[in-house]
N, C-alpha and C positions, 0 to 999 in steps of 0.2 A: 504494500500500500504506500509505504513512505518513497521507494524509490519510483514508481508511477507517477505518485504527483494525486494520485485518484484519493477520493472520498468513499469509505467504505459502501455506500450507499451504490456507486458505480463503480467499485474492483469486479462484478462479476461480466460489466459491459466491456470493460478493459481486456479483458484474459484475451477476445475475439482479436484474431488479423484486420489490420486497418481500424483499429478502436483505440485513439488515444483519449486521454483524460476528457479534452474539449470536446469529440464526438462522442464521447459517452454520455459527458453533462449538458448535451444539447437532445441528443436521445432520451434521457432520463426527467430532461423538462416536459418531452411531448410524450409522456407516458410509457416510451421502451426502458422497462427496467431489470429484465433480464435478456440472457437468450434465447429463452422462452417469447418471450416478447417481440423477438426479433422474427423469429421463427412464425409467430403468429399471424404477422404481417401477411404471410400467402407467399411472397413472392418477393426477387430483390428489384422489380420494378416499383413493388410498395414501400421498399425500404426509398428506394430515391426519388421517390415525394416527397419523403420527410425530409429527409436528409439535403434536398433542392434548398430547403431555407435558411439552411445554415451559410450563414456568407464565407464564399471562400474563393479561391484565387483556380481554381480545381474546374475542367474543362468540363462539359455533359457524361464524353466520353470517358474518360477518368474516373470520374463519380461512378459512372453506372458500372466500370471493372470493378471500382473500388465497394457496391451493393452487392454485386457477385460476391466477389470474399467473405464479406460479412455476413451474408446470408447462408452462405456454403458452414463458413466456420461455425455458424451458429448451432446448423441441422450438424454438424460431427461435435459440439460442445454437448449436446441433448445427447446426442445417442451414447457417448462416452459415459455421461451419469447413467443412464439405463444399462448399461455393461455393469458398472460398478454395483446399481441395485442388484443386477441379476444376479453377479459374484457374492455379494454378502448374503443372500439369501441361500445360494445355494451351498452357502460353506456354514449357516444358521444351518440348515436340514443335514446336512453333513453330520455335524456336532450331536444333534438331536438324536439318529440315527445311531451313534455308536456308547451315545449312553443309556437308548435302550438295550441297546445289548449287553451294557452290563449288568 
């Protein structure tokens, strides 16, 4: 958090490719507060709606690579937690499993 620069409130907007601090806390105004959120959007042509208003020096074309990324990274930041639930869970039944055997 301290070497981001990021407010805890936006370290999990941060983690994504192409999410610095400023495009997290301009995302985080207009209600994208995770990558869930991101993800939500449908699509990275909806992410560069939003993301159109942030004033920036950044060409249409730029932007819209740059909605790619962050919609890509977003759907592999989601599915990455879902691995991890599915891991703990299954090493929960695992555990479960060999203390009924004893």
């Amino acid at each position: 958090r301290v070497l981001s620069g990021s407010r805890e409130s936006t370290l999990e907007l941060t983690r994504l490719r192409q999410v610095g601090v400023n495009r997290a806390r301009f995302l985080y105004r207009n209600g994208i507060k995770t990558p869930a959120d991101v993800v939500a959007l449908g699509s990275a042509d909806a992410l560069f709606a939003v993301l159109k208003k942030l004033p920036s020096n950044v060409t249409d074309a730029l932007l819209a690579k740059t909605c790619i990324d962050v919609f890509d990274s977003a759907k592999k930041h989601l599915v990455e937690k879902i691995e991890d639930v599915q891991d703990i869970i299954s090493s929960s039944q695992k555990k479960r499993k060999s203390i009924e055997m004893i």
